[in-house]
TIDONU-727464 format. One line per 8 residues: number of its first residue (from 1); for each residue x, y, z of C-alpha. Coordinates in nm, 3 decimals, padded with zeros to 5 digits. Layout:
# residues N
NUM) X:Y:Z  ...
END
This chain:
# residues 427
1) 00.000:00.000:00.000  00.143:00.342:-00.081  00.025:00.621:00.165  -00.010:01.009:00.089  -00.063:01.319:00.300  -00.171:01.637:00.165  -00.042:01.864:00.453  -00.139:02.203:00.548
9) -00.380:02.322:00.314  -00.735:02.454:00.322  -00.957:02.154:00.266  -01.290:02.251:00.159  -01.537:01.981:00.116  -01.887:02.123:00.072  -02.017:01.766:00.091  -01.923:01.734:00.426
17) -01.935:02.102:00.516  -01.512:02.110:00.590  -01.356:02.398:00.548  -00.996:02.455:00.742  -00.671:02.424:00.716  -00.580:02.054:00.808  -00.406:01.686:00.635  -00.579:01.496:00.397
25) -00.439:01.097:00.407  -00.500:00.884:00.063  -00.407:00.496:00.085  -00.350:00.415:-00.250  -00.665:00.472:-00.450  -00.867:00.593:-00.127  -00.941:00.822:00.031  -00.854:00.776:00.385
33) -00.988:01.081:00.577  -00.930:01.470:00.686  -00.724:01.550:01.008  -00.679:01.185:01.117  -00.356:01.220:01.350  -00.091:01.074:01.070  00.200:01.267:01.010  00.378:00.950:00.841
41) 00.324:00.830:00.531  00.515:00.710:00.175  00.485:01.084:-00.002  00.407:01.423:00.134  00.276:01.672:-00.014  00.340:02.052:00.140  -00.023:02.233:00.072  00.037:02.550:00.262
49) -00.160:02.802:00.054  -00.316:02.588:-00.141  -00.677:02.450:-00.184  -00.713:02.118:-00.152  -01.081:01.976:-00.256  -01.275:01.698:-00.426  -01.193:01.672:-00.791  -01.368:01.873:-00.970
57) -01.688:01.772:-01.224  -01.796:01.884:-01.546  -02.104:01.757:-01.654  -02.088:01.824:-02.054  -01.747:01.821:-02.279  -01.717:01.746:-02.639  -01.441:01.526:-02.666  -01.465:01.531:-03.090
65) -01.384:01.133:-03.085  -01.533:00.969:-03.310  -01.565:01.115:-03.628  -01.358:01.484:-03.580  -00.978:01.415:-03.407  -00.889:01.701:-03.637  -01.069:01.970:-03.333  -00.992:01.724:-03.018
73) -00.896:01.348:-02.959  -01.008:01.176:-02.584  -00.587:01.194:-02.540  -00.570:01.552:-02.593  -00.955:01.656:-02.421  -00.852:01.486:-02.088  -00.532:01.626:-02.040  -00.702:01.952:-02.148
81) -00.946:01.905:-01.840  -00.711:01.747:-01.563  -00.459:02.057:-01.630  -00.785:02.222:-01.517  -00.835:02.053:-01.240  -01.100:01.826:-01.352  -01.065:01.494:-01.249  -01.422:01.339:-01.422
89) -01.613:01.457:-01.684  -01.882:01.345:-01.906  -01.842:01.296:-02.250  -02.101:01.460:-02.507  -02.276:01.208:-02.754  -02.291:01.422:-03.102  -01.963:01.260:-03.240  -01.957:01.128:-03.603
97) -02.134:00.858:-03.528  -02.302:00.935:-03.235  -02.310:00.780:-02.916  -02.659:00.617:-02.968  -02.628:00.224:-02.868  -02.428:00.080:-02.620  -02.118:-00.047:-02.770  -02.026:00.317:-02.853
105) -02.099:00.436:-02.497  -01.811:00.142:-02.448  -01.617:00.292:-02.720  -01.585:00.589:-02.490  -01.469:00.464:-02.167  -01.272:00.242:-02.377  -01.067:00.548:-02.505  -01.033:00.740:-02.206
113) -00.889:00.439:-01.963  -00.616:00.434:-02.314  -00.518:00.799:-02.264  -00.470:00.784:-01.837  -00.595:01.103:-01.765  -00.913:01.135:-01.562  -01.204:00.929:-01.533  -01.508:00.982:-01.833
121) -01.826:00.949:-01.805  -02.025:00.854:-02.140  -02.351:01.065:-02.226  -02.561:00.873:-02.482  -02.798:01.023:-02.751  -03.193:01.095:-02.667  -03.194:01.042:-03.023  -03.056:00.826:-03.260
129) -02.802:01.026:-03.454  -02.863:01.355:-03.270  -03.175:01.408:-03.540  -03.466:01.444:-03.311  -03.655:01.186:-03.490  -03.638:00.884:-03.344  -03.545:00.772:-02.982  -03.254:00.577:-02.891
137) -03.197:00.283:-02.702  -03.142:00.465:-02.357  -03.196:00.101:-02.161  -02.873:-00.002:-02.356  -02.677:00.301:-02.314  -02.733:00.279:-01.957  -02.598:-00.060:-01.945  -02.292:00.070:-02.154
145) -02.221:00.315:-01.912  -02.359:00.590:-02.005  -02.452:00.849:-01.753  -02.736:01.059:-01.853  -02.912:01.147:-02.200  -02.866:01.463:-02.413  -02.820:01.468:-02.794  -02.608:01.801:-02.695
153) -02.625:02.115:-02.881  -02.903:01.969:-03.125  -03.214:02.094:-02.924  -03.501:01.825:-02.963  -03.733:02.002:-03.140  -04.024:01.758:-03.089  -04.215:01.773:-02.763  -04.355:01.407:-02.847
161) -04.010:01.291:-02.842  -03.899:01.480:-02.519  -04.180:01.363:-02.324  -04.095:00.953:-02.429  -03.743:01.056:-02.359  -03.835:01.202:-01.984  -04.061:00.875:-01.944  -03.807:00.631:-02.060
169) -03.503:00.787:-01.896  -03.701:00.751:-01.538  -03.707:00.442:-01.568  -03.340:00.389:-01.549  -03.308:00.694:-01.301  -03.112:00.915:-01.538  -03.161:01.254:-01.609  -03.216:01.407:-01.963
177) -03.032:01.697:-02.048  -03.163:01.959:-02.287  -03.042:02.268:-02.443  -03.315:02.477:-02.479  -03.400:02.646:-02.795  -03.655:02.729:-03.056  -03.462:02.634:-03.423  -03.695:02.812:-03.593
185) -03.653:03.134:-03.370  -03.276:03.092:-03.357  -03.221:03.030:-03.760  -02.910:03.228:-03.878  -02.876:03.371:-03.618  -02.480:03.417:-03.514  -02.519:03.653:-03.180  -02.783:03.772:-02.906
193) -03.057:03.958:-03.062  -03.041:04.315:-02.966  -02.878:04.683:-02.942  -02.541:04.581:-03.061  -02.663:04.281:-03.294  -02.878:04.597:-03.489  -02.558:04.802:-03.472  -02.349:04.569:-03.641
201) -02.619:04.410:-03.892  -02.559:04.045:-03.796  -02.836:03.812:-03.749  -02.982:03.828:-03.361  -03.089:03.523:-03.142  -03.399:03.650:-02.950  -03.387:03.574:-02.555  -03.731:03.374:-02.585
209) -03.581:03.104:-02.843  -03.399:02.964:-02.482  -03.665:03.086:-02.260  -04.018:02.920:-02.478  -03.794:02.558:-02.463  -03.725:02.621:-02.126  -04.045:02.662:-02.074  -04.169:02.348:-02.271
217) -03.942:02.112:-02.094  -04.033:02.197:-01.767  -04.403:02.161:-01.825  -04.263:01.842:-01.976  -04.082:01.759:-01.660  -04.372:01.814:-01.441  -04.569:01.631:-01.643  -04.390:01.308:-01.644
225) -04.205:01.359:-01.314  -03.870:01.285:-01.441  -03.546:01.429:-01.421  -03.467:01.738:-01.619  -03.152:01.934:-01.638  -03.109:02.258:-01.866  -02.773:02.327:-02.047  -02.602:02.641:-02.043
233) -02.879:02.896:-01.905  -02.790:03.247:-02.060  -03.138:03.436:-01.984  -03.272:03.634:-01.696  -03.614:03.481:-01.806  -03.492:03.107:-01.770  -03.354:03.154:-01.489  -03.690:03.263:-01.335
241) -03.836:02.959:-01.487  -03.643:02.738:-01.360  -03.623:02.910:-00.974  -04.023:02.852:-00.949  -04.019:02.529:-01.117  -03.792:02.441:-00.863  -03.984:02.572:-00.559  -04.316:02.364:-00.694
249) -04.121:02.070:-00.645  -04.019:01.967:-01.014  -03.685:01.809:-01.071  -03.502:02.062:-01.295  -03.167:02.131:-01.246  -02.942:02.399:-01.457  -02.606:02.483:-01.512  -02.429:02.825:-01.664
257) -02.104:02.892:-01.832  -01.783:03.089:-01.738  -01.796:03.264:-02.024  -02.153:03.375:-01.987  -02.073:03.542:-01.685  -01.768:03.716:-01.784  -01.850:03.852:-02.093  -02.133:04.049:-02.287
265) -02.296:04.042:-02.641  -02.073:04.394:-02.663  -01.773:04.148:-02.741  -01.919:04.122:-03.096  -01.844:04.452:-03.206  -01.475:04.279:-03.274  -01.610:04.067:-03.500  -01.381:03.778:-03.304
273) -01.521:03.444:-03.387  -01.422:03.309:-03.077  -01.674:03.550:-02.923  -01.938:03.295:-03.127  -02.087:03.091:-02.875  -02.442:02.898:-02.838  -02.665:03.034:-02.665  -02.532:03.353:-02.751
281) -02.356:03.571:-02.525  -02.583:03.802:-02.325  -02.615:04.207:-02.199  -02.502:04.263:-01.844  -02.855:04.248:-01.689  -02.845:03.872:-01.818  -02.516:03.801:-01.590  -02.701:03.986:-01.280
289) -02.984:03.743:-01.341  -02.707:03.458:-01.374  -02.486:03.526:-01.062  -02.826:03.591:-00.880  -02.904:03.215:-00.961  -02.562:03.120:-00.854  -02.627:03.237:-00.519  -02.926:03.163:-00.427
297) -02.885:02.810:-00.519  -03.144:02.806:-00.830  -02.792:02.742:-01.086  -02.610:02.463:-00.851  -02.310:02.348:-01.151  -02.085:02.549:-01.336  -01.922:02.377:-01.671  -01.694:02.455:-01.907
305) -01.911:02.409:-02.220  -01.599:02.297:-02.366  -01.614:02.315:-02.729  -01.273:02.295:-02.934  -01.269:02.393:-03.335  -00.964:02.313:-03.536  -00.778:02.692:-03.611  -00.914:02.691:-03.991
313) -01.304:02.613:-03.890  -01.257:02.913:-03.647  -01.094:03.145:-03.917  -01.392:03.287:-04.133  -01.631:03.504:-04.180  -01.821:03.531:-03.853  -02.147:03.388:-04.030  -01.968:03.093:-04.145
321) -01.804:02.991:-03.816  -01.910:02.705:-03.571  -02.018:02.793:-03.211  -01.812:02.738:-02.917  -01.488:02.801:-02.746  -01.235:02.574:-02.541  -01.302:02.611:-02.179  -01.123:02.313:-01.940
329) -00.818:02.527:-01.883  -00.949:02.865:-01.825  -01.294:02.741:-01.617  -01.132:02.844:-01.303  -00.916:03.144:-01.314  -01.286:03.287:-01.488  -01.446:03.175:-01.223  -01.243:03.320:-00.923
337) -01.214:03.688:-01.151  -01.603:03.664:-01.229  -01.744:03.511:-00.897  -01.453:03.488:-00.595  -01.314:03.812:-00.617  -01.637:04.057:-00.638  -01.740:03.861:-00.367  -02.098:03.645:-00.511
345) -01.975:03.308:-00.391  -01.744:03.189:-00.143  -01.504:02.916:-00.237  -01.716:02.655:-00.086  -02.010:02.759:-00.265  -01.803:02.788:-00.605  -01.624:02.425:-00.509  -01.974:02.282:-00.451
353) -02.128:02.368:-00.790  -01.826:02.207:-00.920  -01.803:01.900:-00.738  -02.133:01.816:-00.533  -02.403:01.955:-00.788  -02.229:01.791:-01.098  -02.201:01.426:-00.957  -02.564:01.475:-00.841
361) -02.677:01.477:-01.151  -02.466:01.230:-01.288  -02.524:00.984:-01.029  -02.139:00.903:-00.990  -01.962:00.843:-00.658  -01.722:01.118:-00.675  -01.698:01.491:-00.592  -01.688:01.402:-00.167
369) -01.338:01.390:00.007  -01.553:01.108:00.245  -01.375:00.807:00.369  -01.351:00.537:00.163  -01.417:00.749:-00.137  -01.205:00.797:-00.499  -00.900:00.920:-00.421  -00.946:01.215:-00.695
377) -00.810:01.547:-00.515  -00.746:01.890:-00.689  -00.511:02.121:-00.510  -00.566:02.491:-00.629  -00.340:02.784:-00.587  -00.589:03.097:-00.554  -00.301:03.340:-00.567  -00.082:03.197:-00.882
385) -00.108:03.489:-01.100  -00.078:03.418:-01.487  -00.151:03.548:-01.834  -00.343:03.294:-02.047  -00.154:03.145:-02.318  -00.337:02.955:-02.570  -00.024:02.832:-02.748  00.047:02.621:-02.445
393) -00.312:02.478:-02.424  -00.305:02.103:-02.362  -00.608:02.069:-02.558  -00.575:02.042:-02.937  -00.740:02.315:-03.006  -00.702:02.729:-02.932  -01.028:02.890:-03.031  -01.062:03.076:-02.653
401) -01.180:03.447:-02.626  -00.957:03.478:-02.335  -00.557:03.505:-02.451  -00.412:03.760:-02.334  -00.602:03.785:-02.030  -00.438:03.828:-01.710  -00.562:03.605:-01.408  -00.525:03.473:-01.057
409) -00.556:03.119:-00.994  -00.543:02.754:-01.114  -00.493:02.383:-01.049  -00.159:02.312:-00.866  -00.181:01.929:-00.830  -00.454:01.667:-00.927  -00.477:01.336:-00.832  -00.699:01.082:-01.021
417) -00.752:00.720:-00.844  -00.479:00.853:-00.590  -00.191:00.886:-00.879  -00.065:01.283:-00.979  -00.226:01.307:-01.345  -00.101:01.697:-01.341  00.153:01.906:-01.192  00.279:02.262:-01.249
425) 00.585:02.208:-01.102  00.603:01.875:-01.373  00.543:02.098:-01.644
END
């Protein structure tokens, strides 16, 4: 048995309410426990300054494998996420083919135990192929792993199909997760509809193509009494929604973006693709509405949305360009300039909708620094101060609105099954 103790650091556990400066012991690929008396052990690890949590979640990464290793490979996405601290995530479904039946839900934990990053979590299709028409297998995808249902950025259109998916996904206990939008509303559309989208003569996305689906599913939720999560809420209106949903008792959970709280629709006026993101990004009194729902618990996980483009999709005309930015790397240096440092979340609240609310709705054992739990630990350095550099991205792609941009902290150390998967100092 190997032993490790994380010395000195601020543990903050929000699923055990912990947070203080104390040791954290790991016995090979376990956790042992916080503040148990050992000062011996195999490896220390000095964690004065640092943060030392649960791994952190994210609930909703396109890993591009199958079908586009050109924009990311499951190599190159999960180093990518543990150099963010991530030490599970859950892999989207709309690869080329999808992942609609079991044996590719396999296909992707098969791939990510070959690259020895972090631990992934297959999502599998609500639909086969991602076209809305007809519903998958979701029985057989749970039995291949997978961990919830979502056909990913391809909003199902068809109420009849989202209410069989809510009733068939209860059955096995698994949530489905929707991004809400109206195609029809949405068509062409490359920004938010509004001021600056009139301004600059591009094509708007009203507010109400998120906030009608939003709508729709949760009647649909109700309705069925299944499990419902929203991806990627960008609108004070959904947000609303989904707060009195929530206090009549209907299972809808939501997450929001990094990017959607840091940044406005007045980005466009640069005409930066990387600025091109779905659902669009949003006037200030959307991020009021946003960080409101952070705080009072209504938005309980943050995720990357991470969404990597090879260099030459990302470099035309801002009409022509797909939606979507990387966002493993740069989740939580956003996060502490956007939410820790104006002071709308504490760390353990931040740590929480990173950790606790994420493996809640995934169902997975992880995201608690419990006895007997994973041994996946992410130190963090709050005070590390650094200038992002895309050009030394670990993920394959660079299509990030954020270069340039100077921060304050980042993952120092993360441990996945008890082994170090990343290290600055091993850079």
């Amino acid at each position: 048995m190997t032993t490790t103790l994380i010395r000195g650091g601020r543990i903050i556990d929000p699923s055990q309410n912990i947070d203080r400066i104390g040791n954290l012991l790991l016995r090979d690929d376990r956790v042992v426990g916080v503040d148990n008396g050992t000062t011996v052990a195999d490896r220390l690890i000095d964690a004065t300054g640092l943060i030392v949590c649960p791994g952190l979640i994210d609930i909703h990464v396109a890993l591009r494998e199958p079908g586009n290793e050109e924009d990311e490979t499951s190599s190159t996405g999960t180093a990518a996420a543990v150099a963010g601290g991530f030490t599970s995530i859950a892999a989207r479904p709309d690869t080329n083919p999808a992942i609609d039946n079991r044996g590719a839900a396999e296909f992707v934990t098969l791939l990510s135990k070959r690259a020895g990053n972090c631990n992934v979590f297959p999502l599998g299709s609500v639909t086969k192929d991602n076209a809305g028409q007809e519903l998958a297998e979701i029985g057989q995808l749970v039995e291949g792993g997978a961990v919830a249902v979502t056909d990913g950025k391809h909003p199902i259109a068809n109420a009849e199909i989202m209410w069989r998916a809510l009733e068939y996904a209860k059955m096995f206990n698994c949530a489905v997760i929707s991004f809400p939008l109206v195609p029809e509303l949405a068509r062409n559309g490359v920004m938010h509809e509004g001021y600056f989208s009139t301004v600059l003569g591009l094509s708007g996305i009203p507010s109400a193509a998120e906030s009608i689906m939003v709508s729709r599913d949760i009647a649909l939720a109700a309705r069925t009494q299944a499990r419902l999560h929203v991806l990627c809420v960008s609108t004070t209106v959904s947000v609303d929604l989904i707060r009195r949903a929530k206090e009549k008792g209907v299972q809808v959970s939501c997450n929001v973006t990094p990017h959607h709280l840091a940044l406005t629709d007045f980005e466009l006026q640069s005409y930066d693709p990387n600025y091109k993101v779905s659902p669009p990004l949003r006037p200030k009194k959307h991020i009021d509405s946003l960080i409101a729902g952070l705080r009072d618990g209504t938005i309980e996980i943050i995720s990357s949305d991470h969404e990597p483009y090879a260099s030459e999709e990302k470099d035309l005309e801002l009409d022509q360009v797909p939606f979507g930015i990387v966002g493993l790397e740069t989740l939580l240096p956003i996060c502490i300039q956007t939410l820790i440092e104006p002071g709308h979340l504490t760390w353990p609240q931040l740590i929480s909708k990173l950790t606790v609310g994420p493996a809640k709705l995934l169902g997975i054992q992880k995201g608690t620094l419990q006895s007997g739990a994973d041994a996946d630990v992410t130190l963090i350095d709050p005070n590390a101060e650094w200038t992002i550099d895309p050009s030394l991205f670990r993920s394959k792609s660079r299509n990030t609105p954020f270069g340039g941009r100077a921060v304050k902290g980042r993952a120092h150390t993360v441990f996945v099954n008890g082994q170090v998967r990343y290290s600055v100092a091993a850079k």
